[in-house]
C-alpha positions in Angstrom: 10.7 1.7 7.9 11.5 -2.1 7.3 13.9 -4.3 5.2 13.3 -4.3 2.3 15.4 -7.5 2.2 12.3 -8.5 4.3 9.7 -8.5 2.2 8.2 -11.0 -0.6 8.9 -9.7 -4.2 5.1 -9.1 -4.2 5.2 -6.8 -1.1 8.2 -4.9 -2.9 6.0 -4.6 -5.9 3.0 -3.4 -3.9 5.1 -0.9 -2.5 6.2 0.5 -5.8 2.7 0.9 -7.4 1.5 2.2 -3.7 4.0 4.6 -4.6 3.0 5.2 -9.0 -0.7 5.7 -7.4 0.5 8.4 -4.7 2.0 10.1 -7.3 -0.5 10.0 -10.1 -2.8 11.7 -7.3 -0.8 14.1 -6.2 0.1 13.2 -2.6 3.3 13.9 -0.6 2.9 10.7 1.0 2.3 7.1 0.8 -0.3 5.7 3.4 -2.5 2.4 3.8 -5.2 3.1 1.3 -2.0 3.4 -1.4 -0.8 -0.2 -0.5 -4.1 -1.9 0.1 -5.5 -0.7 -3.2 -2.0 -1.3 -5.4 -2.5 -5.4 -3.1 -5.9 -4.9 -4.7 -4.8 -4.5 -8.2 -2.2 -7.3 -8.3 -3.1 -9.7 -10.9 -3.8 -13.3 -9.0 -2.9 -11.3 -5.7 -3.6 -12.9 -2.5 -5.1 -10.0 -0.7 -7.6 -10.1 -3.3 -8.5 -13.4 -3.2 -8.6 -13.6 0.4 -11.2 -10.5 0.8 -13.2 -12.0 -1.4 -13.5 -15.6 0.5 -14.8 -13.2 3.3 -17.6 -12.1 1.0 -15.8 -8.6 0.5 -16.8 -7.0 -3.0 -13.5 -6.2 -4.4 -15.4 -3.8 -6.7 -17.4 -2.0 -4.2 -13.6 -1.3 -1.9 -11.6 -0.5 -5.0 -14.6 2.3 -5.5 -14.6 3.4 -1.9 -10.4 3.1 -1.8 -10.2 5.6 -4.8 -12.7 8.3 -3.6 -11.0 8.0 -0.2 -8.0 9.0 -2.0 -9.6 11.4 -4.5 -10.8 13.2 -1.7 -7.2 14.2 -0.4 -5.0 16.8 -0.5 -3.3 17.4 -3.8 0.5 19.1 -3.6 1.1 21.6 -6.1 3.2 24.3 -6.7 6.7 24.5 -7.6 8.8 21.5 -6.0 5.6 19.2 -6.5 7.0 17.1 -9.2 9.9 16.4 -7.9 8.8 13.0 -6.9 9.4 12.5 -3.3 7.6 10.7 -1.4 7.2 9.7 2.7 6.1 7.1 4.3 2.9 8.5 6.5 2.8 7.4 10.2 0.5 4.7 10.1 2.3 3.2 6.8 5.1 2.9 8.9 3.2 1.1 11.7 1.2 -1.3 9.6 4.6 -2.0 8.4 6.7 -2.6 11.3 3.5 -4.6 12.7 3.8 -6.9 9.9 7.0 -7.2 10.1 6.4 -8.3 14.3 3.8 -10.7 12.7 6.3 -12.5 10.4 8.5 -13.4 13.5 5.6 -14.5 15.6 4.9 -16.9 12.5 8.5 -17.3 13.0 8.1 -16.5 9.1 11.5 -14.6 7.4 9.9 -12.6 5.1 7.6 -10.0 5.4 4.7 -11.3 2.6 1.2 -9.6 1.4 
C-alpha cells in the first residue's frame, strides 16, 4: 500500500467511506469501484466535477457503480462482522500508480 502521509486529506477521506461502503455491502475487500464511487459522493469533489466537464452523467455511473457492486459477493457467516477489510490487487495498483504519477508531477502528495 501507500503513505498515507502521502495523500490529500480528501484521498484519506475517500479511502475511509471506500471502506463504510465495502462494509455496508458486505465485501471482504476494498477495490476501485469503492473509491471511485465514495470520490463520486464527495460534496464539491473534484473527481466529480471533472467527469462531468467530459460530458460524463454522474447519475447514470453512480447507478452503474452501485449495481456493479450489488452484484458481488457478500461474506457471511460467523467472523463476517468483524470488520476487516483488504485492499484487492488492483486497489493496490491504482494506488501505487498514483502515487508514481505524483512524482512524475514532481507533486508530494498523493491527491484525488
Amino acid at each position: 500500500m501507500i503513505d498515507m502521509e502521502r495523500t490529500t486529506r480528501k484521498v484519506q477521506e475517500a479511502l475511509q467511506s471506500a471502506q463504510s461502503l465495502a462494509l455496508r455491502f458486505g465485501h471482504a475487500e476494498i477495490d476501485g469501484e469503492h473509491l471511485l464511487s465514495a470520490l463520486l459522493e464527495q460534496p464539491d469533489g473534484l473527481a466529480g466535477s471533472l467527469l462531468e466537464k467530459i460530458a460524463t452523467s454522474l447519475e447514470t455511473l453512480k447507478s452503474e457503480l452501485r449495481h456493479e457492486l450489488e452484484s458481488r459477493p457478500r461474506v457471511s457467516g460467523p467472523g463476517a462482522d468483524s470488520g476487516q477489510l483488504y485492499a484487492s490487487r488492483r486497489l493496490g495498483q491504482l494506488l501505487l500508480k498514483a502515487s508514481d504519477e505524483a512524482g512524475q508531477l514532481k507533486d508530494e502528495y498523493i491527491s484525488v
